[in-house]
N, C-alpha and C positions, 0 to 999 in steps of 0.2 A: 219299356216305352209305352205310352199311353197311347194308345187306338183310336181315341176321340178327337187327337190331333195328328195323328198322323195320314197326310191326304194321298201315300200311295199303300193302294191294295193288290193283293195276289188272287187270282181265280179258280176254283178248284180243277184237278184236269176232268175232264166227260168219261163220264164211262164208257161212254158206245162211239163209235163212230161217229160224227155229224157230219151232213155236206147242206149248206145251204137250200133252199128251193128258189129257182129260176123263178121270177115274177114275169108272166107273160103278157099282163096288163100293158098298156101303151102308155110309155112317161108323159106326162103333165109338165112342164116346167113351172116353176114358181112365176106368176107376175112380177112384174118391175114395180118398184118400192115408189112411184109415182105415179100421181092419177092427174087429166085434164078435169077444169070443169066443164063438161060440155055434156049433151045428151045422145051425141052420135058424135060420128069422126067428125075429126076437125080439117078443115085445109086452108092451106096459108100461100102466100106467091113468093117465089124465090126467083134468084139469077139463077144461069148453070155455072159449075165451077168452085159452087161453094160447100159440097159433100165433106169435104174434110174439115171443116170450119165448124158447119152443123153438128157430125158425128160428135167432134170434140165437144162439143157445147150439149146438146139432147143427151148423149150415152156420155159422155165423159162427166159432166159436173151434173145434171140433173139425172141421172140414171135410168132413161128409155130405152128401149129395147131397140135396136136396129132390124126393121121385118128385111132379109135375105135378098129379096127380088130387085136385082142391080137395075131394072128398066127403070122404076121409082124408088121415090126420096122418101120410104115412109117408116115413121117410128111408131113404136107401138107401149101403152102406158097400161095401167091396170084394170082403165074402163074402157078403152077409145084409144083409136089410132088418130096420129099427126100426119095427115101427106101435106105433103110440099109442089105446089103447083109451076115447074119451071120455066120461067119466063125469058123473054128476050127483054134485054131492057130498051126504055125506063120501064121499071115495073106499075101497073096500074093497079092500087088497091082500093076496095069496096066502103073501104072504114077504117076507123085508125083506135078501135077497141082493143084491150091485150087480151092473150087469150090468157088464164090463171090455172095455173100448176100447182097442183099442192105436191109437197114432198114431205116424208118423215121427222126433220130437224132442221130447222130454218136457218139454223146459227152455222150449221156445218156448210150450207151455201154458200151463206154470207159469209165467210171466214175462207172459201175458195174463191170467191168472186175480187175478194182482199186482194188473198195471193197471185191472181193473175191479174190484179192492176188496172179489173172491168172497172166502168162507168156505172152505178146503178144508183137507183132514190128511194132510199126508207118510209113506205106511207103507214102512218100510224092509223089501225085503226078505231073504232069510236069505245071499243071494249079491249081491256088488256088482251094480247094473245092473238089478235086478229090482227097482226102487222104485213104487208106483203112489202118483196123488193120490187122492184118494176124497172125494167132494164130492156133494151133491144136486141133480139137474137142476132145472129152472123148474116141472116139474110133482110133485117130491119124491121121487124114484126117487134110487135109490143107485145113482153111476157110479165106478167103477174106474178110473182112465186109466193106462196102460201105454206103455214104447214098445216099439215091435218089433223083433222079433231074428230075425237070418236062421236056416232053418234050417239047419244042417251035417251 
């Protein structure tokens, strides 16, 4: 059989002993595969109530990290964190700006946002490639989604 195509190999056994070495260094986790555009944290107004809505929407279809701390609603991206400011309603907001997300593949949103039967609006932009979706979060905030471009 030819070895050039064949894609399973055998390893030779160790001569000696091995046992791994314990890494004592403190794990790092990888960032989440999403950035905001902003310069520092972001915060937005929400109802209470709507945590499981959110989770689903931030950590389920856009891929944020859920930060642990059950007192606040905050997600965390690969530049800046999202809190969520909970309100009583009616909620009062400052602006009606979206905040813009970039994420890795835009089509794989868009193709989720399909599947669950969201509401969203295709803005093309002025150069191929810079298209964002623009849809309302679970708590009525205006979200951008973008994908990301390396810098050059």
């Amino acid at each position: 059989m030819d070895r050039s195509t064949d894609s399973s190999f055998e390893l030779e056994p160790s001569r000696g002993a091995f046992a791994p070495v314990r890494d004592e260094r403190p794990h790092i986790p990888e960032p989440p595969p999403v950035r905001l555009v902003a310069v520092e944290d972001v915060h937005v107004p929400a109802v209470s109530g709507l945590a499981p809505r959110l989770d689903a929407f931030y950590v389920g279809l856009l891929k944020f990290a859920r930060e642990p701390a059950e007192s606040s609603l905050t997600y965390r991206a690969e530049n800046v964190r999202l809190h969520f400011d909970v309100q009583r309603p009616p909620v009062e907001r400052d602006d009606f700006r979206a905040m813009t997300v970039e994420v890795p593949v835009l089509a794989d949103v868009e193709k989720k946002l399909v599947e669950l039967e969201t509401e969203y609006e295709r803005q093309r932009g002025l150069l191929p490639g810079h298209d964002h979706l623009v849809l309302r979060d679970p708590a009525g905030n205006w979200v951008a989604i973008g994908e990301m471009r390396e810098l050059r």
